[in-house]
N, C-alpha and C positions, 0 to 999 in steps of 0.2 A: 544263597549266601551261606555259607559255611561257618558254623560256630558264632551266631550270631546274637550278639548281647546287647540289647534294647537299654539297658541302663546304663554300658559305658558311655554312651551314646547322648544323653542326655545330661543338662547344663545341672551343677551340683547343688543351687540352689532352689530348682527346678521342681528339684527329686525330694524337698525338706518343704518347701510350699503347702500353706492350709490354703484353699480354694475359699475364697468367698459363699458362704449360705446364703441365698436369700430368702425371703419369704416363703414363692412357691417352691424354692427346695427343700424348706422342711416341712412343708404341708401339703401336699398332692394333690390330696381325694377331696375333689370338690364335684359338691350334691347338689341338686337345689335345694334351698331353704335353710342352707349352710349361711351365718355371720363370720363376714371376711374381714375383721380390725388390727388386722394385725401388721400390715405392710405399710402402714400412712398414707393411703390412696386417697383421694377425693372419692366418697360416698355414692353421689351422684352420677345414674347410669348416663355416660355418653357412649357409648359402645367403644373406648376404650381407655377407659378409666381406670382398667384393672391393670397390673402389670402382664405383659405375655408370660406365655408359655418357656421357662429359659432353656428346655431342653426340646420345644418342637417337635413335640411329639408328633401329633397328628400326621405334620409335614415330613419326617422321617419314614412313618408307616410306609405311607403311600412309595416313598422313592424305597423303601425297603422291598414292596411289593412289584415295585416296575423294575428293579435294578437286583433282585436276589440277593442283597444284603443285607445282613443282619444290623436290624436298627443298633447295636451297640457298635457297631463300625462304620459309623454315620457321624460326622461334624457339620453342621451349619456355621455359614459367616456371612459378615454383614459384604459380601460378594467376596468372589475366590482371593481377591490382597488380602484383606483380615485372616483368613484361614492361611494364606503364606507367609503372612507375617507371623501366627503364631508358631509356626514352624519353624522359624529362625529362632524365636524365642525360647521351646524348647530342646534347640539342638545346639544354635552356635552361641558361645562364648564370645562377648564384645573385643575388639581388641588383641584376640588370640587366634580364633579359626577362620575358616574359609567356607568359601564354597564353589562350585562350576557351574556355568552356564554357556553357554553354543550358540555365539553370535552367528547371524543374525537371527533374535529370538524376541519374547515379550520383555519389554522392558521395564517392568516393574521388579524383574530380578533385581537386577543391580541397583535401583531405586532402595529396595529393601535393603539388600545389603549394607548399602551408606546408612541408609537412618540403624539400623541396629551395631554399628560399626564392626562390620563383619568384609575381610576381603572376598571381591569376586574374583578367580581367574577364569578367565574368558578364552577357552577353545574354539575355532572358529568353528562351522560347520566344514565338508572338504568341498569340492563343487557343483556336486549333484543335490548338493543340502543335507549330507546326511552327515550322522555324528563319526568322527576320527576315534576309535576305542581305544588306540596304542595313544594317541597324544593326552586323551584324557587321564588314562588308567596313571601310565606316565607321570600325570602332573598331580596327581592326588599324592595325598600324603596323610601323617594320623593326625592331624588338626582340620582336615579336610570333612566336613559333616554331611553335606547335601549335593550331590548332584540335579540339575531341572533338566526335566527332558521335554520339550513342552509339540505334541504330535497329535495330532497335526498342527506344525508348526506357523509361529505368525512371526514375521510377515510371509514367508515362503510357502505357503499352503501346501506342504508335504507329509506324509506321513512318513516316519520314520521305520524302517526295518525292523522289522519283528526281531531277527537273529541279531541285529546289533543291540535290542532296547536288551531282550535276554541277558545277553552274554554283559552288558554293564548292570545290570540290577545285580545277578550273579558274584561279580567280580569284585565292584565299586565296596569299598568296607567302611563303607556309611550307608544314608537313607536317599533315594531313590525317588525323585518325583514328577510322576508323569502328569501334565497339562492337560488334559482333554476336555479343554474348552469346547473344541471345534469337533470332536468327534462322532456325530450327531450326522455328520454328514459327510461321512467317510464310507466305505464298503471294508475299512479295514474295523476285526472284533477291539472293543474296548479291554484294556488290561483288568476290568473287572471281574471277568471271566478266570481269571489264574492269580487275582488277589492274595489269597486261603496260601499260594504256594510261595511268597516269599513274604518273610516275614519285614526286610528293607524297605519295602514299597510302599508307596503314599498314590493316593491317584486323586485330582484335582476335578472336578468339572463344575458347570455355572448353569444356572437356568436365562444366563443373558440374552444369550446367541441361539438355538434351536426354539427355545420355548419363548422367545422373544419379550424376555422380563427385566429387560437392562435397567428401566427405572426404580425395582425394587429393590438390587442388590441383593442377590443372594447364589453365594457359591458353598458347594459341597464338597467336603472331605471324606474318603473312603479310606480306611486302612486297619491295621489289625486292631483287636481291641484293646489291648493293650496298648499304643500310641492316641488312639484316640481319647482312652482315660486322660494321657497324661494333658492332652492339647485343652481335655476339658477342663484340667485343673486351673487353667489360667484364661480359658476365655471370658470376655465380659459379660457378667448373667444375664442381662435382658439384649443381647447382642440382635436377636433379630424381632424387629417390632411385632405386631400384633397384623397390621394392617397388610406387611407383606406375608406376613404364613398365611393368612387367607388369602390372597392372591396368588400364592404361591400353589395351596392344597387346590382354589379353583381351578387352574392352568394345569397341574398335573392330574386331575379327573377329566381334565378333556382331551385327552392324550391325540382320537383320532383324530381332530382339528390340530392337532400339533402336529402329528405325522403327514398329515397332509401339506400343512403350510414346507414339510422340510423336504417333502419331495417335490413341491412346487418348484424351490429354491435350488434344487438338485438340477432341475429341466430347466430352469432359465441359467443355471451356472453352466450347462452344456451350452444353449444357443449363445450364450455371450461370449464364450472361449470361440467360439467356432467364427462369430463375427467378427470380433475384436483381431483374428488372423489375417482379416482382409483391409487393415489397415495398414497403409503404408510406411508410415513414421513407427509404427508398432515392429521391433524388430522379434521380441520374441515373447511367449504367452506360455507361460509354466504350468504344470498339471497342479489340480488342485482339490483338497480332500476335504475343505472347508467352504465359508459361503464368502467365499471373496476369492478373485486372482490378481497372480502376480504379472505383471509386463514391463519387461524392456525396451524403455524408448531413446527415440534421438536423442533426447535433450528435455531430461523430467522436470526441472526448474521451470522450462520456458513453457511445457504442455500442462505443467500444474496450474499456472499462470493462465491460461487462456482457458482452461475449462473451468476456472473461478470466475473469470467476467464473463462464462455464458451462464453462469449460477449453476455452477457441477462441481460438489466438494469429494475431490477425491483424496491419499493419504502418496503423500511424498516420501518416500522411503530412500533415495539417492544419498544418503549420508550414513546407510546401514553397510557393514560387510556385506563382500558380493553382491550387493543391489544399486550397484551404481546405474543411475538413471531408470530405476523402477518404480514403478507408480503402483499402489495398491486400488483396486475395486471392489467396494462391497457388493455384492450381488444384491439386484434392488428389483423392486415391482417389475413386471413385461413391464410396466411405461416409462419406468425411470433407466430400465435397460437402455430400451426403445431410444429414449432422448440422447442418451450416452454417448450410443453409437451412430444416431445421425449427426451429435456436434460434433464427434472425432472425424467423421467424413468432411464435416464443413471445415475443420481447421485444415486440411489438406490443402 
């Protein structure tokens, strides 16, 4: 992006903001045998009595150390909403600006947008699922703040063009933010890789989905240092507990059990696409770069319906753009596969 100004960019009240101090921000260096009276905490050790860490240290190292960034271009959130939420906060003005999103996409976009009173205009994807550059480019305008690009996308488990994501991060004269929720389990490189080269870009990812930590809630923000100062002057100080950074620091030192379980999830996402083709009501079965596929059935309503009373919760997606009568499946145990696909045969 071209002549790119980080301050126009940001909400006016935003930029004049003193951030919250809390205790351990103006006190760090803790020793043993240090007296901690100064926060109001309960005395008494329950293992966690203290307040956490509000800058997660520890948990930053590590993902600095796995991810080659620089712990100061590192955001923690109480999972990837909170960190997208503040992103609204520090870029769109209530009432006044906008933003795009690429239906069919996550929809917590346009959730955010309504609570922060921000328009969403909604570019579809074209039919292949990929982003329209000339309809988006088009529709932006200078109250226009955020683009979402969210690739590999949900519900359409695709990943998005390299040469398109480019050419809109490039173009697009706001911030830029890529989902990479699902990208863990892709063959295509993460944009953290080419971070350092625009300075527009936000990159979003979660420890839900790969590292399988949904109940902790904790998603990560990557971007320059410079935006992520400013996200920290507004996030909430004690935003991630005590009890998930240490689940969190456990799970990312066990990495090989994590690569493992994602290539598991890689081999049974192959044998499920490949079975799920031999179903007859199944008319078509989309390529997918994440741990769930997408499929086109007769009639999603009715097939949603009958693998609920065999006890099979799968995600109704028939009311999304392009996904008329598409069922989503998360890609589950060999046995929960297994089941899957002998109740689709028995509903034959």
């Amino acid at each position: 992006m071209i002549n790119f100004n980080l301050n126009s960019l940001i909400r006016d009240n935003i930029k004049t903001i003193k951030p919250y101090s809390s205790a351990r921000d103006e006190y760090k260096d803790i020793t043993d045998g240090m007296v901690f009276i100064d926060a109001n905490e309960n005395p008494f050790n329950t293992g966690v009595n203290r307040y956490p860490d509000p800058q997660q240290t520890q948990v930053k190292k590590r993902l600095s150390e796995l991810k080659g960034i620089p712990t100061n271009q590192i955001l923690l959130g109480n999972g990837s909403d909170e960190v997208l939420d503040l992103i609204f906060r520090v870029f769109c003005e209530p009432y006044r600006e906008n933003i795009i999103t690429l239906p069919p996409t996550y929809g917590m976009y346009d959730v955010l947008a309504n609570l922060n009173a921000v328009d969403n205009i909604e570019i579809e994807l074209e039919s292949d699922f990929q982003p329209n550059i000339e309809e988006i480019l088009t529709a932006a305008h200078t109250h226009t703040k955020l683009l979402f690009l969210c690739s590999p996308n949900n519900p359409t488990a695709n990943s998005f063009k390299a040469k398109r994501i480019e050419e809109l991060i490039n173009e697009f004269q706001g911030i830029v933010v890529i989902d990479e929720a699902y990208i863990d389990f892709s063959k295509k490189e993460s944009w953290l890789s080419r971070l350092d080269e625009f300075p527009n870009l936000i990159i979003t990812q979660t420890l839900s989905k790969a590292y399988g930590l949904a109940g902790i809630r904790l998603g990560i923000c990557y971007a320059s240092q410079e935006i992520i100062s400013v996200l920290n002057k507004i996030k909430p100080p004690y935003n991630i507990n005590q009890l998930s950074q240490d689940k969190a620091l456990e799970r990312l030192n066990a990495v090989d059990a994590v690569y493992n379980e994602m290539k598991t999830i890689i081999t049974e996402r192959k044998k499920l696409r490949k079975a799920l083709k031999s179903i007859r009501f199944i008319e078509k079965v989309y390529p997918s770069d994440a741990n769930f596929i997408l499929v086109k059935v007769d009639d999603a309503n009715q097939r949603y319906q009958q693998l609920v009373e065999q006890g099979i919760v799968v995600r109704n997606r028939t009311n999304q753009p392009l996904c008329d009568n598409c069922l989503r499946f998360s890609v589950g145990t060999e046995a929960e596969n297994e089941k899957l696909i002998k109740t689709l045969i028995q509903l034959l």
